[in-house]
Each structure stands twice: as C-alpha cells, then as structure tokens.
C-alpha positions as CSV (number, residue, x, y, z in Angstrom):
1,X,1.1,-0.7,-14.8
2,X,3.8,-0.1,-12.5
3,X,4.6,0.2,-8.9
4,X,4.8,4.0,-8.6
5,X,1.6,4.3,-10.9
6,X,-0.9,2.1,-8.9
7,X,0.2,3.9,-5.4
8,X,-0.5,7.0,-6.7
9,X,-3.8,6.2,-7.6
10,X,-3.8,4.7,-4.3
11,X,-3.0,8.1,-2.9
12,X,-5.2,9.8,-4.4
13,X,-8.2,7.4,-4.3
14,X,-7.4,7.5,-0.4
15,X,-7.2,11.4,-0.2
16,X,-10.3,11.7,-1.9
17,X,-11.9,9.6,0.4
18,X,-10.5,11.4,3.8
19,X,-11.6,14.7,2.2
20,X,-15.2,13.6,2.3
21,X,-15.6,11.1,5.0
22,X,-12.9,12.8,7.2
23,X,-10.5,10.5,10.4
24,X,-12.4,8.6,13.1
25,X,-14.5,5.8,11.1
26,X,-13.8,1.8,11.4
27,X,-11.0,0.9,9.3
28,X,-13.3,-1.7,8.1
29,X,-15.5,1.4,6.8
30,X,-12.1,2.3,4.4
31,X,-11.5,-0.8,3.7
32,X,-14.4,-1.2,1.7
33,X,-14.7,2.4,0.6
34,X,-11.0,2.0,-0.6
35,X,-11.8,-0.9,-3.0
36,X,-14.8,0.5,-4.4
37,X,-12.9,3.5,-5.5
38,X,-10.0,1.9,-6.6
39,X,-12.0,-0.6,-9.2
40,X,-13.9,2.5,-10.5
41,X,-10.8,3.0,-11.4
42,X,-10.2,0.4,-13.2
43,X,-7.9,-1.5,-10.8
44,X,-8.0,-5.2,-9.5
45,X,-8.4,-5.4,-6.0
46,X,-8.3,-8.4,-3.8
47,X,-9.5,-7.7,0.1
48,X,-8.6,-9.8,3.0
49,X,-6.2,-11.6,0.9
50,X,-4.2,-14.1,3.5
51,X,-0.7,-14.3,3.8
52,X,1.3,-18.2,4.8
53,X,4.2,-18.6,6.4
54,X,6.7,-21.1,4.6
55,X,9.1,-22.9,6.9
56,X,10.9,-26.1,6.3
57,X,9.0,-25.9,3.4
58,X,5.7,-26.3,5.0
59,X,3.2,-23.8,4.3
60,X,0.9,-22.2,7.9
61,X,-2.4,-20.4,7.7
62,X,-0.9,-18.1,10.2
63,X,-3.9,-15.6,10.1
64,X,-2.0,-12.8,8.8
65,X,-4.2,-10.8,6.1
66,X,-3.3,-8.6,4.2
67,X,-6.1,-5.5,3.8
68,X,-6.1,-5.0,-0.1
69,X,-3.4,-5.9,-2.8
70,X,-3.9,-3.9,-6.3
71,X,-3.2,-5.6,-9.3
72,X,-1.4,-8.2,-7.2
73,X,1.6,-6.0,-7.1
74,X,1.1,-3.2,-4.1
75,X,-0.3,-4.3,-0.6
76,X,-2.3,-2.0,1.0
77,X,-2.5,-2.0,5.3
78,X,-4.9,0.3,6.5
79,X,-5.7,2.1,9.7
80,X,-7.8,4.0,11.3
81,X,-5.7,4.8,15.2
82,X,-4.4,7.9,16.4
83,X,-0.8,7.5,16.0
84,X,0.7,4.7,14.2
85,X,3.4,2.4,16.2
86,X,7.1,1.4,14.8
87,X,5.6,-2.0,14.3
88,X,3.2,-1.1,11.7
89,X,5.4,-0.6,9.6
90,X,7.7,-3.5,10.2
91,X,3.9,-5.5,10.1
92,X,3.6,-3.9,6.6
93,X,7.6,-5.5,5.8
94,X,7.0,-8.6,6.9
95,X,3.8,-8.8,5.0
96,X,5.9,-7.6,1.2
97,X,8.4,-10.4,2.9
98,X,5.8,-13.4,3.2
99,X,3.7,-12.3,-0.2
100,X,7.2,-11.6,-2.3
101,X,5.9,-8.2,-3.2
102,X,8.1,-5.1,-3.7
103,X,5.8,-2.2,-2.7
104,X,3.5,-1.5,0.5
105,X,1.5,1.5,1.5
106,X,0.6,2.0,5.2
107,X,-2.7,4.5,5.3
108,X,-3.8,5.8,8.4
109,X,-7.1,7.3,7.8
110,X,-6.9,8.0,11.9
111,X,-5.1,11.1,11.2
112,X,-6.3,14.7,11.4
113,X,-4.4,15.0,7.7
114,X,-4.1,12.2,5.8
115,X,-0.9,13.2,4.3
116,X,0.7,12.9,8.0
117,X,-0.6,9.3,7.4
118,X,1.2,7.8,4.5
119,X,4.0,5.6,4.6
120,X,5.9,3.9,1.8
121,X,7.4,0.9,2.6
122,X,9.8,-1.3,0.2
123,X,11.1,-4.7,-0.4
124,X,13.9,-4.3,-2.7
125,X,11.8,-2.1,-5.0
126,X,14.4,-1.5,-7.9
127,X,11.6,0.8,-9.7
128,X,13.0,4.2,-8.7
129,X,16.0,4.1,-9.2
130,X,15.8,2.7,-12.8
131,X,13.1,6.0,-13.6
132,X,15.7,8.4,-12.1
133,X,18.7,7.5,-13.8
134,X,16.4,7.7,-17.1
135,X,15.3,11.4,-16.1
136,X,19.1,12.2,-15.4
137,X,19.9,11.1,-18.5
138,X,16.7,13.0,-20.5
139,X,18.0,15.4,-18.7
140,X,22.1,15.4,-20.0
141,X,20.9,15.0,-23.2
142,X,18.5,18.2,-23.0
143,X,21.5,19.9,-22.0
C-alpha cells in the first residue's frame, strides 16, 4: 500500500469520525477512536510510538511521540485546539525527520470543519510526482 492510499483512508476514517462526534473532545478521545477505525479497516496502527534523537551517534529518549503511524509508513499528529500554530507543522517535519518517514498528516479535529483541519506534510515524498507523470503519459497516449 502506498503513501497517498493509507492517507486517504486516513481522511476519510477521520471525517467520518468528526461527522459523528463533531470538534471540542480530548485529542486523546481521537486518538483512540482514530485507531479503532483505521484497523477495521484493515490497517496496522501503532499509538504513542516514540521518536529518538541520534547525535554523535548516540541515541536520546527525548520524549517526543509520535500519535499514530499506519503501516509504519504515514505518521499521524493529532489535535484537538482552536487554531493550529506554524509550529505544528514544523513539529510534524521534524517528527518524518527523526522517524525517516516520507509522509505526515496533521488533523485538527478542533475545527468547526474538519476539512479546514488537514495538513499534508512531506519529507522528500517522491510518490506524486512519479503517479502524475504516469497519468500524463496515459493521458498522451489516449490522445
């Protein structure tokens, strides 16, 4: 499965979610609602998954966690806050940085619209590119 495929199920899993449960709850509350629905789906999900720090080739327990990583490819930060802050996101970089993953989602379930709460972050994610020049090319040839 690839990058683009588990966030959408992400997506949807978490629009689902703040249909029925709607903004304001714990982030701990989506959290866990989050995983359930994601492994009914037939994903593997890892919660509270820590994240080192190597330097001088010394590893710390820094305490960073990262909220859920699906099929040890995508991490997953969740909130639950009124407006998200620059430095969520660059939380969310550093995070793909430390774990060498390519693909982050930021979900703020704090939002009136959860749409207005989902951000995309990459770390050298080559997948996109490689699926559009494919469609271009479907697409010359359909010509």
């Amino acid at each position: 499965m690839m990058h683009n495929e588990i966030s959408k199920m992400v997506i949807d899993a978490a629009m689902e979610i703040h249909r029925k449960l709607g903004p304001g709850l714990l982030e701990s509350v989506y959290l866990v609602v989050l995983a359930h629905e994601l492994k009914k789906r037939g994903l593997h999900v890892e919660k509270e998954v820590p994240i080192p720090v190597v330097w001088d080739n010394l590893r710390f327990e820094a305490g960073f966690r990262a909220d859920l990583i699906v099929e040890g490819l995508v991490i997953i930060e969740l909130k639950s806050i009124e407006t998200l802050a620059p430095v969520h996101k660059k939380q969310l970089l550093t995070y793909l940085r430390l774990a060498d993953k390519r693909l982050g989602l930021l979900l703020n379930f704090g939002e009136g619209v959860l749409k207005e709460g989902i951000h995309r972050v990459v770390n050298n994610l080559e997948e996109n590119t490689h699926a559009e020049a494919h469609k271009r090319k479907e697409e010359e040839l359909n010509k």
